[in-house]
C-alpha positions in Angstrom: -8.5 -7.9 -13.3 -5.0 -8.4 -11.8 -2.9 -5.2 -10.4 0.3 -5.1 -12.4 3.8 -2.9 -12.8 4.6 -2.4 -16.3 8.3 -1.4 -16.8 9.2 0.6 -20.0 13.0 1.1 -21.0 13.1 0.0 -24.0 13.5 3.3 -25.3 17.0 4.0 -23.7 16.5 8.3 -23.7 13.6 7.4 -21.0 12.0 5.2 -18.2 8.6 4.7 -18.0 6.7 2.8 -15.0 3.1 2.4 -14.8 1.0 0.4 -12.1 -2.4 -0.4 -13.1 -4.8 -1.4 -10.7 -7.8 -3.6 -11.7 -6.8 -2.8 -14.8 -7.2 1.2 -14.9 -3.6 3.2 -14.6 -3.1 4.6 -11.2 0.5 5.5 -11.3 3.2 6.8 -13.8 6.9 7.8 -13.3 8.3 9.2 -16.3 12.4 9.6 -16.2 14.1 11.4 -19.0 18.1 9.6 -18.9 19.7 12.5 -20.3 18.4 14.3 -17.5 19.4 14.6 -13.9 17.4 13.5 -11.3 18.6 15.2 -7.8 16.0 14.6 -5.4 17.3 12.3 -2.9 20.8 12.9 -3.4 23.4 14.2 -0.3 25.7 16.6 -0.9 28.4 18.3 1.0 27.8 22.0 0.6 29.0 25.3 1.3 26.5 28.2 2.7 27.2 31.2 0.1 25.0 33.6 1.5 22.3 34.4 4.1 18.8 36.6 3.7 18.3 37.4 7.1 14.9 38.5 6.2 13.2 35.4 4.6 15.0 33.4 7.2 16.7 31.6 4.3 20.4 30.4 3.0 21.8 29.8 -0.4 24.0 26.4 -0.4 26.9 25.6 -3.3 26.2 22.1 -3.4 28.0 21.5 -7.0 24.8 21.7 -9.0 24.0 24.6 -11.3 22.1 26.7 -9.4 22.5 27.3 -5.5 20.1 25.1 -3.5 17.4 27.4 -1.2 17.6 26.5 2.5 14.9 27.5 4.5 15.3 27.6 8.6 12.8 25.3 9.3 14.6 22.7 7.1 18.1 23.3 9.5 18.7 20.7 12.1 20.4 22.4 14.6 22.2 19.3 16.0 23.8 18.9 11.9 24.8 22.0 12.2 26.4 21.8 15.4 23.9 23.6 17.7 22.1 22.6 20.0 18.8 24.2 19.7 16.5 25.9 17.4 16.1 29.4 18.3 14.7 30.8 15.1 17.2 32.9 13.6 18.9 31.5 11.0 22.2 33.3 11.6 22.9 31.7 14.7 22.5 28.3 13.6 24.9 28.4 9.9 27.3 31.4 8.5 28.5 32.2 5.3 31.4 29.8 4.1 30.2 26.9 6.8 30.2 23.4 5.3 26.8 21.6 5.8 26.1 17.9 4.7 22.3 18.4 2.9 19.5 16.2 1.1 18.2 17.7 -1.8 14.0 17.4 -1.3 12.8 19.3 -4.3 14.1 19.6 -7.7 14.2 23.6 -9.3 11.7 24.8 -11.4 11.6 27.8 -13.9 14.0 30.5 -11.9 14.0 28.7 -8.4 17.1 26.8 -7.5 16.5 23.0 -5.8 15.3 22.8 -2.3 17.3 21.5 0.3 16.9 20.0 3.9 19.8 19.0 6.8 17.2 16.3 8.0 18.9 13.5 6.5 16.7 10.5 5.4 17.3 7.2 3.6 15.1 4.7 2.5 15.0 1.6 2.3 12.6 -1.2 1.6 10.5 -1.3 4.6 12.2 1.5 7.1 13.4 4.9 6.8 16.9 5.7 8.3 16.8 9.4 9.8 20.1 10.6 11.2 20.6 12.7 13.6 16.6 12.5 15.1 15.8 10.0 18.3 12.2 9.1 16.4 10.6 6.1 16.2 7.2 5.6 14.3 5.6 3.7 11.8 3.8 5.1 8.6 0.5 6.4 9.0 -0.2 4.9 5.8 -0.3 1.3 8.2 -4.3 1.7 10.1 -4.5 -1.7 11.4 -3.9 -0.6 15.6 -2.1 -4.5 15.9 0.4 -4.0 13.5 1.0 -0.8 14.8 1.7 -2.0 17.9 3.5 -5.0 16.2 5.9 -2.7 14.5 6.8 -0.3 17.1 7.9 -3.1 19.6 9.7 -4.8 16.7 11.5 -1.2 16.5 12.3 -0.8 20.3 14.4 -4.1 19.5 16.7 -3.0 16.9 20.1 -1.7 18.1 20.6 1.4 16.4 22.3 4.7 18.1 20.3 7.3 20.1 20.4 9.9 17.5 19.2 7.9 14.9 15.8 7.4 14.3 14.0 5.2 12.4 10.4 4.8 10.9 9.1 2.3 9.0 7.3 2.4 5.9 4.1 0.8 4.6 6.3 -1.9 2.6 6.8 -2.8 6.0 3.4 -4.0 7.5 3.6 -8.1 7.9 7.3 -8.1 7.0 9.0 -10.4 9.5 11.5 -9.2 12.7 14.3 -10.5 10.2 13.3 -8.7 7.2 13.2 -5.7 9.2 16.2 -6.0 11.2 18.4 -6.8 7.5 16.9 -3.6 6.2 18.2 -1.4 9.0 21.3 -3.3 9.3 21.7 -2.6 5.0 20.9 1.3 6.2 23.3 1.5 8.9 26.4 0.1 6.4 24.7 3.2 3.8 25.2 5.4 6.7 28.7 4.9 7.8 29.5 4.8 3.9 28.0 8.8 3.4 29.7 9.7 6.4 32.9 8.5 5.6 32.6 9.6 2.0 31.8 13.4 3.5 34.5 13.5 5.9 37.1 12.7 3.2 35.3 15.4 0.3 36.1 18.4 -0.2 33.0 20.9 -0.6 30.7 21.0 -3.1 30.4 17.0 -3.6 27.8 14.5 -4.2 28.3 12.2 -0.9 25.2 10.1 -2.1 23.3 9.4 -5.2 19.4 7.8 -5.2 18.9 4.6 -6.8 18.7 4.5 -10.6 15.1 4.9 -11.4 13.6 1.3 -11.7 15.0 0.1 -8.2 13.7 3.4 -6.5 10.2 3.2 -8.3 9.9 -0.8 -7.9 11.5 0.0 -3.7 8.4 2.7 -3.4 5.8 1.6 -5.4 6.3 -2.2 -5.5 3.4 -3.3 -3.2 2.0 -7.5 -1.9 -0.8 -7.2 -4.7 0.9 -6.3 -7.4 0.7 -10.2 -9.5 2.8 -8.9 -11.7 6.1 -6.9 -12.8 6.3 -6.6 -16.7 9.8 -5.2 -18.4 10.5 -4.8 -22.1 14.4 -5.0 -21.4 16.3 -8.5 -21.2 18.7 -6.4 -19.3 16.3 -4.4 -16.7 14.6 -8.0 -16.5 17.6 -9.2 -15.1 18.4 -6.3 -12.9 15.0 -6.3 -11.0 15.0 -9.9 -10.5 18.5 -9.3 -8.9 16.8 -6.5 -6.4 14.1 -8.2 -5.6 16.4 -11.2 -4.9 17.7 -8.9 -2.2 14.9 -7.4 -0.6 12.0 -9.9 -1.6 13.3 -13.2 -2.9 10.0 -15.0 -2.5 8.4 -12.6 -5.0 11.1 -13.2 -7.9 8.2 -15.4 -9.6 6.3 -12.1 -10.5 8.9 -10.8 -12.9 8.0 -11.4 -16.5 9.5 -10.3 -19.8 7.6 -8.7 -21.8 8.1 -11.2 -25.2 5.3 -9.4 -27.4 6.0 -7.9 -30.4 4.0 -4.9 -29.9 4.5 -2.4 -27.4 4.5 -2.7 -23.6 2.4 0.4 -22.7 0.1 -0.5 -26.1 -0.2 -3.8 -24.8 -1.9 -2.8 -22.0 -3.4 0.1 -23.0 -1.2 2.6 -21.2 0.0 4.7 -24.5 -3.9 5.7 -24.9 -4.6 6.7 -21.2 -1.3 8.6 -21.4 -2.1 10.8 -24.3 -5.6 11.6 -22.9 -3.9 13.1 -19.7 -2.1 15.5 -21.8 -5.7 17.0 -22.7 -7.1 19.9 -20.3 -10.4 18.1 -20.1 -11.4 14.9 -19.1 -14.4 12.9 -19.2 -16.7 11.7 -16.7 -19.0 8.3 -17.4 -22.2 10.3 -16.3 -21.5 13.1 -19.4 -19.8 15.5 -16.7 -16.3 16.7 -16.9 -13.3 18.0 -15.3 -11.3 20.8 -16.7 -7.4 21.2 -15.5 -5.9 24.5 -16.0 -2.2 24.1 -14.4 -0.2 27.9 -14.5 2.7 29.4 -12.6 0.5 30.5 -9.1 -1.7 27.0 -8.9 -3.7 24.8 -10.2 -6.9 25.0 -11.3 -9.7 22.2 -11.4 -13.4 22.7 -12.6 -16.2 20.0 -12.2 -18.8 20.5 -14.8 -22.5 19.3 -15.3 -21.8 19.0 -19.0 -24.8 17.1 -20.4 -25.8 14.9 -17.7 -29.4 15.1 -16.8 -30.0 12.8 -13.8 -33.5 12.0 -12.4 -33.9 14.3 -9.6 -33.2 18.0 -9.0 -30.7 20.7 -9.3 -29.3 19.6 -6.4 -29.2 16.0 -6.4 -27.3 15.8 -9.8 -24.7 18.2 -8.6 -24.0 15.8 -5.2 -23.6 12.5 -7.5 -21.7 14.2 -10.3 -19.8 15.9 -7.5 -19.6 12.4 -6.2 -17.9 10.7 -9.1 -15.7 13.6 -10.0 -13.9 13.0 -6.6 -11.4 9.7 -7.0 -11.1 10.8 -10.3 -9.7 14.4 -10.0 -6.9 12.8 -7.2 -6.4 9.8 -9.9 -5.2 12.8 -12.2 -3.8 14.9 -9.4 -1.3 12.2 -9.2 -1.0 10.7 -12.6 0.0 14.5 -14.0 2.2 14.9 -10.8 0.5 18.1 -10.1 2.2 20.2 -6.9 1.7 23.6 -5.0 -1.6 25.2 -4.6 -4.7 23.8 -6.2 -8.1 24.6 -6.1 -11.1 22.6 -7.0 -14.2 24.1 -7.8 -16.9 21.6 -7.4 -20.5 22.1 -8.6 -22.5 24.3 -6.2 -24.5 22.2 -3.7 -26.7 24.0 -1.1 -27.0 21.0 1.4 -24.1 21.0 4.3 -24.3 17.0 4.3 -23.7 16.9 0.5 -20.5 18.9 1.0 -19.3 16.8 3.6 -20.0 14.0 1.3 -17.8 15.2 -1.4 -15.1 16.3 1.1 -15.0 13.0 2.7 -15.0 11.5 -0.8 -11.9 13.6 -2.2 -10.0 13.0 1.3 -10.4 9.3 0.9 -9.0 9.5 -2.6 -6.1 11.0 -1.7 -5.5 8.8 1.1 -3.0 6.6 -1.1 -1.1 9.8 -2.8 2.6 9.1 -1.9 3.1 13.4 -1.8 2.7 15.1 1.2 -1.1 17.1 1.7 -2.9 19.2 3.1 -6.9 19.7 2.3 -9.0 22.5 3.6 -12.5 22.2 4.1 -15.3 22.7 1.5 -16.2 26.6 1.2 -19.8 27.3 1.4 -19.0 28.2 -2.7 -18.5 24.7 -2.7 -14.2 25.2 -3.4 -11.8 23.0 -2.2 -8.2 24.5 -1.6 -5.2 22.0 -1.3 -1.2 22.0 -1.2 0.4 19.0 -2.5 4.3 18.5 -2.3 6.1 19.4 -5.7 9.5 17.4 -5.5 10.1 17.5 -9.6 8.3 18.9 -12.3 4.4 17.9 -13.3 4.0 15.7 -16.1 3.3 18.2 -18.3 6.2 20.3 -17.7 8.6 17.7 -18.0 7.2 16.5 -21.3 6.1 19.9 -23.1 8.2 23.2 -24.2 6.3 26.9 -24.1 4.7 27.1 -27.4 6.5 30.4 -29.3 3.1 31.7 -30.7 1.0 32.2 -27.6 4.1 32.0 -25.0 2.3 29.6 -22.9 -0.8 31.4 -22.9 -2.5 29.1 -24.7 -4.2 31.8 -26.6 -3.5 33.7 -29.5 -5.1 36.7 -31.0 -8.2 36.2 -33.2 -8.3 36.7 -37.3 -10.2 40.2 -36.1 -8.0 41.1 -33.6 -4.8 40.8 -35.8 -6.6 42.3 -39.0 -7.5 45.6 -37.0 -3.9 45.7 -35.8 -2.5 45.2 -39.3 -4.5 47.9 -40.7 -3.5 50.4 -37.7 0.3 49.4 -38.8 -0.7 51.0 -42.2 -1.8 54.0 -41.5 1.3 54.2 -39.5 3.8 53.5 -42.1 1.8 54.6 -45.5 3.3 58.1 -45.4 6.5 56.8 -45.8 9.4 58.5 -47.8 10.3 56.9 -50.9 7.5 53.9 -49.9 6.3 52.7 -53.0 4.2 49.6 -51.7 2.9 47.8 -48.3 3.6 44.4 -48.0 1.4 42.2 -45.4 2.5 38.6 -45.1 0.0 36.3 -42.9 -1.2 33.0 -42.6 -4.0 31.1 -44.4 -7.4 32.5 -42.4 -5.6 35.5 -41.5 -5.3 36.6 -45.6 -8.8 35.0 -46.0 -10.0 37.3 -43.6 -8.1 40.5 -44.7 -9.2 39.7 -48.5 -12.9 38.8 -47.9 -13.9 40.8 -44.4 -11.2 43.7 -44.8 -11.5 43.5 -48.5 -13.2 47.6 -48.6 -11.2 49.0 -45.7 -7.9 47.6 -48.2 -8.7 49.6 -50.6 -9.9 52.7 -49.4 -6.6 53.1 -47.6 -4.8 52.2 -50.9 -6.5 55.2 -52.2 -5.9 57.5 -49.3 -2.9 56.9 -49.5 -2.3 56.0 -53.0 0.2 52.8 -52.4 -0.8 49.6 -53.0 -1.1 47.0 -50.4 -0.6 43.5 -51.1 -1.7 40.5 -48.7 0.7 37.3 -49.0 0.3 34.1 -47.7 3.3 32.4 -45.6 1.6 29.1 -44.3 4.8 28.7 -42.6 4.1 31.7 -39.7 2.9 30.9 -36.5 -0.8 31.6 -35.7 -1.3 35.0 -34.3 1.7 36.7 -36.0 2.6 38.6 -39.1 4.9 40.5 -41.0 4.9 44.1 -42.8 6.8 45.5 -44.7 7.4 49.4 -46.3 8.6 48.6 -49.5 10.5 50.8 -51.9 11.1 51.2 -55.9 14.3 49.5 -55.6 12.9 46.6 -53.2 14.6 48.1 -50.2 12.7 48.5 -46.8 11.5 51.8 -45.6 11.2 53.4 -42.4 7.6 54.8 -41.2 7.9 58.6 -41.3 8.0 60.2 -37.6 5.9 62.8 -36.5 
């Protein structure tokens, strides 16, 4: 089956990109419109305020919250120093004026993150200012391109104190290609600089691509056949970027001219909705379980019910095995950052873990987010970072559910019954109470009138009120209402002790 890039706009509240590879989805970008989308942008800010002790600053940079700047993300040549010397007080001040690159969108409380190394992409090189660098991607293995590269970069006639790297889009481009792209990032450059000398701070000096052009610029690869859209007038606009950058691929640029669907189409829509589930399914009968919560995330390979020939131990290195490329296939399709930890099925043999290490490492080779991968634990645990730049599929696309506040849990029919009667006993001596009202949902009442059914009415006559259960199929589960109710269908208080 052919690799493809399936463009979905139709829907003009959000962009959707998928890139399927041999037919199974390997990537997603999801971009709500209404939304902003910061990362990438460069912004002339002000430095509000300094914590000495987290070697930190807070930047004004015109966005709603104050962008966190961290020392080791200070240039000290942007800031006008000349070296790093570790203490962040020496290198900016309170009220100092700072050109920054936002790196990391905020989540929950924490404000973006922001960096003074500078960096703009292009199609096949990255433009740095401000560093004398020049590399090539590690992405690019072959040792002859490599080599090809770097002497093509030694050629280009760029200042000192820019530096320059080039990207895995740029492996068998020609000298011209490459020497167009940095002469397109040099004309960007003297544009932002320009812009920031003129702004006053806070301002927006540069704003990323719109969200096709920067996913088909970074994702856009030589075996992709084919580029799908759904819009006549994002059609047009890719064709015009790639016209630019890659004119001799133009020819892979269809329109999508079926009437249903592009992500039913291909399939997409029902891949999507299974990555929403915590679970997912291996071919043996295994499974891996995602549990994604504020610390880290959490990833558990089960047996399930496969029952391969051999023993304990064999079946836990092949399920092991195949759990591997698929748990980084969702690491990246859910867009899942920070800490995780992977707890693989526990194999006793030292060459099995090493297996499974090498396995996961090699799956993660083409993640785009920067990693880092500890060794297996002898418990058979794998602990990771991953780069969070925006939030994880799931947090972009779900709210915190009201009932269980995100738990994911709420209490059980018992649990809430015993609680209800305790709220009784607590109100049922009452002045003026002339009856209890308990409003609950369907298997809550079911519960209180089948299970509780005695313990009802022997506290009706203790107390000699009667208690009536209604049914409100319109509370959430886990919840409930009383009420002391009096002759005149006023509310009572409980009586204090």
């Amino acid at each position: 089956m052919e690799n493809v890039m399936l463009v979905n706009v139709v829907e003009e509240e959000e962009v959707r990109i998928a890139v399927l590879m041999d037919g199974k989805l390997q990537e997603l970008y999801l971009e709500r419109t209404g939304r902003e989308h910061i990362v990438g942008n460069i912004h002339k800010g002000v430095v509000v305020h300094i914590v000495p002790n987290i070697e930190a600053a807070f930047v004004e940079f015109g966005y709603k919250k104050h962008g966190f700047l961290h020392v080791s993300d200070i240039l000290p040549s942007a800031v006008g120093q000349g070296d790093r010397n570790g203490d962040i007080r020496k290198l900016v001040r309170e009220g100092k004026e700072i050109l920054v690159q936002v790196t990391k969108e905020g989540i929950g409380d924490k404000g973006p993150s922001l960096t003074t190394y500078l960096s703009l992409p292009g199609r096949y090189l990255v433009l740095m200012p401000g560093l004398s660098r020049r590399g090539v991607s590690r992405r690019i293995t072959e040792d002859a391109e490599r080599d090809r590269l770097r002497a093509v970069l030694k050629t280009l006639d760029i200042p000192k104190n820019m530096g320059i790297i080039a990207r895995t889009a740029g492996a068998g481009r020609s000298d011209a290609d490459i020497r167009r792209d940095v002469e397109y990032l040099q004309r960007l450059w003297q544009t932002i600089s320009e812009r920031a000398e003129r702004a006053s701070a806070p301002a927006m000096v540069y704003q990323e691509s719109d969200p096709v052009t920067r996913v088909i610029r970074d994702y856009f690869t030589e075996d992709i056949r084919k580029v799908v859209v759904d819009s006549p007038e994002v059609y047009e606009k890719v064709r015009e970027f790639l016209r630019s950058v890659m004119p001799h691929h133009i020819r892979k640029v269809k329109l999508h001219e079926h009437s249903d669907p592009l992500f039913h189409h291909y399939g997409v829509e029902q891949e999507i909705e299974k990555m929403h589930g915590r679970t997912v399914k291996l071919p043996s009968g295994g499974s891996i379980i995602l549990e994604q919560t504020e610390a880290l995330v959490a990833i558990d390979v089960n047996s399930g019910t496969y029952r391969g020939r051999g023993d304990a131990e064999q079946t836990a290195h092949r399920i092991n095995l195949q759990a591997a490329p698929e748990i980084a296939r969702q690491i990246r399709l859910r867009d899942l950052g920070g800490v995780v930890i992977i707890d693989f099925i526990d194999m006793e043999e030292p060459e099995h873990r090493r297996d499974v290490e090498k396995a996961l490492w090699e799956a993660l080779k083409p993640d785009r987010s920067r990693l880092r991968m500890l060794k297996m634990s002898p418990f058979c645990i794998v602990e990771m970072t991953r780069q969070r730049q925006r939030q994880s599929l799931r947090q972009s696309t779900y709210v915190e559910c009201p009932s269980c506040r995100g738990s994911g849990q709420v209490k059980s029919n018992e649990t809430l019954a015993l609680q209800i009667l305790r709220e009784i006993k607590a109100g049922a001596e009452a002045n003026g109470l002339e009856r209890v009202e308990v409003r609950v949902g369907p298997q809550v009442a079911n519960y209180l009138s089948n299970e509780m059914r005695t313990r009802l009415s022997e506290l009706e006559e203790h107390y000699g009120r009667p208690i009536q259960v209604l049914v409100d199929s319109a509370l959430p589960p886990g919840t409930h209402s009383l009420r002391l109710v009096a002759a005149n269908g006023r509310e009572v208080r409980p009586a204090k002790n």
